[in-house]
C-alpha positions in Angstrom: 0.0 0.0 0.0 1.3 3.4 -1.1 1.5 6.2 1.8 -1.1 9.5 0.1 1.1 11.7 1.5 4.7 11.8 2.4 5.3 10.7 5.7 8.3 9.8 7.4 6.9 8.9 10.8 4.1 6.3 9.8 5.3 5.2 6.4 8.9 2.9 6.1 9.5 4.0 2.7 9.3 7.9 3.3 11.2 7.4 6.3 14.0 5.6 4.4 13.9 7.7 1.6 14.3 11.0 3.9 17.1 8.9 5.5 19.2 7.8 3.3 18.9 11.1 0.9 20.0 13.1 4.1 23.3 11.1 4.9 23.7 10.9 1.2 24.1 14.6 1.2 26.3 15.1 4.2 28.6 13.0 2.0 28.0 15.5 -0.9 28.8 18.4 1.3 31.9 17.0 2.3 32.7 16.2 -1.3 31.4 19.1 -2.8 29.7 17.3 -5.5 26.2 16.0 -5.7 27.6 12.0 -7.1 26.4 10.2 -3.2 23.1 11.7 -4.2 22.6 10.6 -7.5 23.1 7.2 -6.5 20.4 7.0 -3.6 18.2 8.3 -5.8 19.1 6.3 -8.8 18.4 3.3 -6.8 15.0 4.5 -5.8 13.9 6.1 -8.6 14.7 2.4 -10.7 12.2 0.4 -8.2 9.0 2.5 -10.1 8.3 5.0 -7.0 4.8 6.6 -6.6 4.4 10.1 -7.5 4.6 11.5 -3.7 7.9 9.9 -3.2 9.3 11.4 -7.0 8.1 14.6 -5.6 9.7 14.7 -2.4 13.1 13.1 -4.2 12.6 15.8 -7.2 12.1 18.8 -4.4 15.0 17.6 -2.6 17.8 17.5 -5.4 16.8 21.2 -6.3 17.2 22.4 -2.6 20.3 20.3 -2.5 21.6 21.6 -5.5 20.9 25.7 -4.4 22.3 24.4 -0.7 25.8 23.7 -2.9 26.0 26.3 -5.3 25.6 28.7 -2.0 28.4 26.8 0.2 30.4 26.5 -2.8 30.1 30.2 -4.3 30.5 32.0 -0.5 33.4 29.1 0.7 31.6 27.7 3.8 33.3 25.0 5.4 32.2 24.9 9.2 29.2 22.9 9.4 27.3 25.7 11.4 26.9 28.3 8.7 26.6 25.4 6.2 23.1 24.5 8.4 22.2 28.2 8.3 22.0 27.7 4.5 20.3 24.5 5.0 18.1 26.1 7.2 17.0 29.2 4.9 16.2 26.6 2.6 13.8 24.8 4.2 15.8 21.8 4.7 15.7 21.0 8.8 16.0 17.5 8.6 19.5 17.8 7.1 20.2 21.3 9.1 20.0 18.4 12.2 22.3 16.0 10.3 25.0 18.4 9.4 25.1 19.8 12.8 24.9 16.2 14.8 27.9 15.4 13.7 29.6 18.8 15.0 27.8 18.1 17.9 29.5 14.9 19.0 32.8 16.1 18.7 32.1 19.7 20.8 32.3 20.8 24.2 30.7 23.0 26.9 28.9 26.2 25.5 29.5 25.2 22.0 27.8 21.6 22.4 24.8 23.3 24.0 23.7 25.5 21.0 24.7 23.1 18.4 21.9 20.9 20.3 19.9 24.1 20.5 19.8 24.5 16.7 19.2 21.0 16.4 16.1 21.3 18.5 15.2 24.3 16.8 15.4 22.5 13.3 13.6 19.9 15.0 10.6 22.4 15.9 9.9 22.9 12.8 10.2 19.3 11.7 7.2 18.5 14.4 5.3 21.5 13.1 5.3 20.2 9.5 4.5 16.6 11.0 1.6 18.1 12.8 2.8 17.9 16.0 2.5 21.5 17.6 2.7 20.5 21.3 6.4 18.4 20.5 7.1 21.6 18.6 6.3 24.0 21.6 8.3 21.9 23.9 11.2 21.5 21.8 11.0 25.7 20.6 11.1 26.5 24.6 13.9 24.1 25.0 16.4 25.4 21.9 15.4 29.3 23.3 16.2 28.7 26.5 19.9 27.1 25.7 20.1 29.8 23.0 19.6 32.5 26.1 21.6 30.9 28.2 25.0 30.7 25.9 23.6 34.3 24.1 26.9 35.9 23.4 28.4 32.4 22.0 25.0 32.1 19.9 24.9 35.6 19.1 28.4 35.1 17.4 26.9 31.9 14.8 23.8 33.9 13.9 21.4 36.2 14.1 20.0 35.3 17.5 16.8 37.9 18.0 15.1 36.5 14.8 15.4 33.0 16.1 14.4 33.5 19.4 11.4 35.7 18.8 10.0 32.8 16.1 10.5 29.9 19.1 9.3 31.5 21.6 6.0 32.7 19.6 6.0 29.2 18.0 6.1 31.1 14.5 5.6 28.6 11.4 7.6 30.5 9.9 11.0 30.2 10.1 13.5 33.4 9.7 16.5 33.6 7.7 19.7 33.1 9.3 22.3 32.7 6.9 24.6 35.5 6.8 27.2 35.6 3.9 30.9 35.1 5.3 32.5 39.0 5.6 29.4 40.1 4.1 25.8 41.3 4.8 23.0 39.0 5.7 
């Protein structure tokens, strides 16, 4: 049976898809070239998907491909700005990828709002799975980290924008990339 709308949290296949296409780019990032992919979705695409899995797959390599001509064109190489792209693209489930893997390896202050921004990608992951009170609690959680190590967060991005849209529970999701030596 075919899911009628693309769900990772009750359907294997969405879940699996959203997986693997997530790692998949993590290696792309690191590579700088979309080839790990390609080859997930190759192997999808040739088992005849249904149309709400081609979408999702179709919508993803477009985001993935602006994600890299962005990293690529301004040089970002720490994973933190390179979620703050992710982010301004819509694309939370990998903005908690990138960043869990920076997380493991960091300490103290910085640990805490990596996991912030994690749990703030993750709000808006709940949102969009129609979970508003796992959103809630996860938004309060992220702000609350994000106030507590303010002048290290305030350094990674611009905090007021985030904090305001967690702690009013906004759908909307600000923009928080700002362009290396540049303007936002």
């Amino acid at each position: 049976m075919t899911a009628r709308h693309f769900d990772p949290l009750n359907d294997r296949l969405s879940r699996d898809i959203r997986n693997q296409l997530s790692v998949a780019f993590a290696e792309a990032l690191a590579k700088g070239a979309m080839a790990p992919v390609e080859e997930v979705t190759a192997r999808y695409r040739a088992s005849g998907l249904a149309p709400i899995y081609e979408a999702y797959i179709a919508d993803r390599l477009i985001l993935y491909l602006q994600a890299l001509e962005v990293i690529g064109a301004d040089g970002v190489e720490d994973a933190f700005p390179r979620a703050l792209v992710l982010w301004d693209l819509g694309l939370f489930f990998e903005v908690h990828e990138i960043l869990e893997h920076a997380w493991r390896l960091a300490h103290g202050a910085e640990k805490e709002i990596l996991q912030a921004m994690i749990r703030a990608a993750g709000f808006y992951i709940k949102l969009a799975m129609g979970q508003p009170e796992a959103a809630s609690k996860m938004a309060a959680k992220a702000a609350n980290a994000m106030e507590q190590h303010r002048a290290l967060a305030e350094t990674k991005l611009p905090l007021e924008p985030l904090l305001n849209a967690l702690k009013s529970v906004d759908p909307r999701p600000p923009k928080l990339y700002r362009i290396p030596n540049g303007v936002p």
